[in-house]
C-alpha positions in Angstrom: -181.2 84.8 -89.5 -179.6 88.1 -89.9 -182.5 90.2 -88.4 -182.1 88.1 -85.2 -178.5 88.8 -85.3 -179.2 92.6 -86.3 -181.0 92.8 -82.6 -180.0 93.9 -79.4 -178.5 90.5 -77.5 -180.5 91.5 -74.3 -183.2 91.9 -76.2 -183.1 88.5 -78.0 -181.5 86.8 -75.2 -184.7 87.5 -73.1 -187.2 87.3 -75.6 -185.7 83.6 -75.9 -185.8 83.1 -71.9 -189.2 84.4 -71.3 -190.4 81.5 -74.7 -188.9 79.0 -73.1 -190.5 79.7 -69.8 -194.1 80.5 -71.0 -194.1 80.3 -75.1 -195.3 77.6 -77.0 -195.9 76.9 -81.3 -198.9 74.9 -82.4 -200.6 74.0 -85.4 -204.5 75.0 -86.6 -206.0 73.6 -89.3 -204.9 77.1 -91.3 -201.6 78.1 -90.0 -199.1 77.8 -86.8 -199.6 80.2 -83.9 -196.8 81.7 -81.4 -198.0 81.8 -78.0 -196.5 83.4 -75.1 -199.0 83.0 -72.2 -199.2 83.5 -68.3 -202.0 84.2 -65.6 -203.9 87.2 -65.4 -202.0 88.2 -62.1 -198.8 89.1 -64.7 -200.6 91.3 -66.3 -198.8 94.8 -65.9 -195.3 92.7 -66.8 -197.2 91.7 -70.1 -198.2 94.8 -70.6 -195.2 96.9 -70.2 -192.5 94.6 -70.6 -193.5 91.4 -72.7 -195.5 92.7 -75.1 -193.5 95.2 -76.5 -190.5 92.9 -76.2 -191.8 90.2 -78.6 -192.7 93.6 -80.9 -188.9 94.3 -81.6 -188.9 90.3 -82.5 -191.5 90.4 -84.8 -191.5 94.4 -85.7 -195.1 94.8 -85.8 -197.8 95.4 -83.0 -199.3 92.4 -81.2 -202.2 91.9 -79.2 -202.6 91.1 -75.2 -205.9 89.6 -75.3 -207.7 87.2 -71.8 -208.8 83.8 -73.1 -210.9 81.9 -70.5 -210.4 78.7 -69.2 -212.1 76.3 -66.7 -210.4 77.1 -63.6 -210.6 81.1 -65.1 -208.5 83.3 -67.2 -205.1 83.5 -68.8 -203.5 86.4 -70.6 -201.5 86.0 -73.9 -199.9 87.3 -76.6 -200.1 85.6 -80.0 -198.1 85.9 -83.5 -199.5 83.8 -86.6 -198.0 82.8 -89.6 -194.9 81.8 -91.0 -192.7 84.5 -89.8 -193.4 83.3 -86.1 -192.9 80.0 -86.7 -189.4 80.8 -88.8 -187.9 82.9 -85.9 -188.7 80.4 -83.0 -188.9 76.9 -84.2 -186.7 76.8 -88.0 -183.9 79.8 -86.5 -184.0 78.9 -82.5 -185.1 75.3 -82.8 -187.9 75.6 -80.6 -190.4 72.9 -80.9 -193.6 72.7 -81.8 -196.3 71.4 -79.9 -195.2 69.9 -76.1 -191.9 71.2 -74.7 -191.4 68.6 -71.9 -188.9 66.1 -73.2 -188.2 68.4 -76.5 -187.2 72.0 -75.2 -183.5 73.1 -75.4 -181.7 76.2 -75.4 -180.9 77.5 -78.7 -177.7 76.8 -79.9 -177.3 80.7 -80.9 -177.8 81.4 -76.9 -176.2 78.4 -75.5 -172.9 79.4 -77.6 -172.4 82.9 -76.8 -171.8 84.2 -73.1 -173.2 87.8 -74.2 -176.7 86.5 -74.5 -176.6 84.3 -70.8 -177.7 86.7 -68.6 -180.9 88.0 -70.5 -182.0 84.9 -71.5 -181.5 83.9 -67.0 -183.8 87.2 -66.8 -186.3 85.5 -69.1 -186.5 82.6 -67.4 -186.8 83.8 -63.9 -188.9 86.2 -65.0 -191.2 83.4 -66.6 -190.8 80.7 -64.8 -189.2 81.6 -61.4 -190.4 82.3 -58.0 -188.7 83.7 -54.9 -189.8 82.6 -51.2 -188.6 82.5 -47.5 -187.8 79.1 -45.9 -187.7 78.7 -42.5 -184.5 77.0 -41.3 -184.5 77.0 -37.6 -186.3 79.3 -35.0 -187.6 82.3 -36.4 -184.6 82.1 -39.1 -185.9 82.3 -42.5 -183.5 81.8 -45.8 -184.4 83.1 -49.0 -184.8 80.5 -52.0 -185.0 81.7 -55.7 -185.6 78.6 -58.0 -186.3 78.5 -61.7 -188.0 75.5 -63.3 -188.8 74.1 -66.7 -190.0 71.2 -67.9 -187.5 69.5 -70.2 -184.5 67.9 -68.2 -182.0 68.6 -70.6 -183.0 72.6 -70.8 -182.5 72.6 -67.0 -178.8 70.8 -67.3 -177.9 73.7 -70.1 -179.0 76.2 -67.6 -176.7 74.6 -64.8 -174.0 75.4 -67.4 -174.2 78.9 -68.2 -175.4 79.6 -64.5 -171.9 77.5 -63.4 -169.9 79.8 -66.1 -171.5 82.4 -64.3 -170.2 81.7 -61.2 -173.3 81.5 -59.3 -174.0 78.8 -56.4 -176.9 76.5 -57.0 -178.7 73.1 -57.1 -179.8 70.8 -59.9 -183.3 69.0 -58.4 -183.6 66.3 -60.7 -186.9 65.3 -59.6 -188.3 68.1 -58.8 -187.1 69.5 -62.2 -185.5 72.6 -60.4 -182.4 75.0 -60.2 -182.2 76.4 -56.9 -180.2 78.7 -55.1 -180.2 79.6 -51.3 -179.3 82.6 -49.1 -179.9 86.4 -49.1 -175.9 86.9 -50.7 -176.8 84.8 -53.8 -180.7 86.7 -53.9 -178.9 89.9 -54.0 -176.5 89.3 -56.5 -178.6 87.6 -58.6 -181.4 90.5 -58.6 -178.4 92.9 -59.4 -176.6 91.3 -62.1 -179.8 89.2 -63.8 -181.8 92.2 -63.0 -185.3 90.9 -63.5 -188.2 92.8 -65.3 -190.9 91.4 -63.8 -192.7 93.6 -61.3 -194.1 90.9 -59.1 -191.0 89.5 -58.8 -189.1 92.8 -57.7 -191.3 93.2 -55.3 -191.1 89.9 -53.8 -187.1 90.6 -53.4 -188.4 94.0 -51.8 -190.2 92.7 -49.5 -187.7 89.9 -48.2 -184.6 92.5 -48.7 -186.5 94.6 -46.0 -186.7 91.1 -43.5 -184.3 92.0 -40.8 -184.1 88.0 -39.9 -182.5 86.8 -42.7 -179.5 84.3 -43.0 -176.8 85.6 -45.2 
């Protein structure tokens, strides 16, 4: 527990969002594997951001391999072993194996505002999109939601993101926290500062729209 305390909160903070958007734990018949995986189209964020992220975690190099799949390929990066499995599922109570009902934020996170924003970053960055919805006329109003797929991680979110004054939605159903308009986009982007490339350029590209609602 103390090297996790011993690092950088933004660092862990994200690490932590960017696991709970795309990281899993599961067991082989040898060992138990750390996953953090997304589609190929992440790439350069894997590359230059993720991977050596999760290296501070772990302090060793780790591989960014493709692993094909039916409907094509994925990228991931993968830790084995016990010290994996200590960090994310004994320290951060991560669970192993499906996260729908069982995901929550770790308690380390969830009780200290300094590590809110980072983990945010994580998972936008992870498991966020940005979009334009048209309203009325040739109106269109900017939507940046975040999803996950545990119920309970989504109400912790809706905490933090209350205590950090931003103006959302819970969708229940739709296991969703959006937010609407280009004021909230903007200060989101500036104070969560995302990492992911795709994603900045998505806000580029509707920043630049001269037809949208503040």
């Amino acid at each position: 527990m103390f090297e996790l305390l011993s690092l950088n909160k933004d660092t862990l903070g994200e690490a932590c969002g960017i696991f709970a958007g795309d990281g899993s734990i599961y067991a082989t018949a040898r060992s138990y594997i750390l996953e953090i995986r997304s589609t190929k189209d992440e790439m350069q964020y894997y590359r230059s951001h993720v991977k050596p992220l999760f290296e501070k975690i772990f302090g060793r190099e780790l591989k960014l391999v493709k692993r094909k799949y039916q409907d094509g390929y994925v990228i991931c990066i993968r830790a084995c072993g016990g010290r994996a499995v200590k960090t994310f599922h004994t320290y951060l109570q991560f669970p192993i194996g499906r996260k729908a009902h069982a995901l929550r934020m770790p308690k380390l996170i969830f009780n200290n505002h300094e590590y809110w924003k980072a983990y945010v970053r994580g998972m936008f960055d992870s498991s966020g999109s940005l979009y334009l919805r048209r309203t009325s006329g040739e109106y269109r109003n900017p939507i940046l939601e975040i999803s996950s797929p545990s119920l309970a991680h989504l109400m912790q979110l809706k905490e933090i993101l209350r205590d950090l004054d931003f103006h959302f939605w819970l969708e229940k159903s739709n296991l969703k926290i959006r937010m609407a308009g280009r004021k909230n986009m903007e200060r989101f982007f500036k104070e969560i500062n995302p990492h992911n490339n795709a994603k900045q350029k998505k806000f580029a590209e509707i920043s630049a729209d001269e037809i949208l609602i503040c």
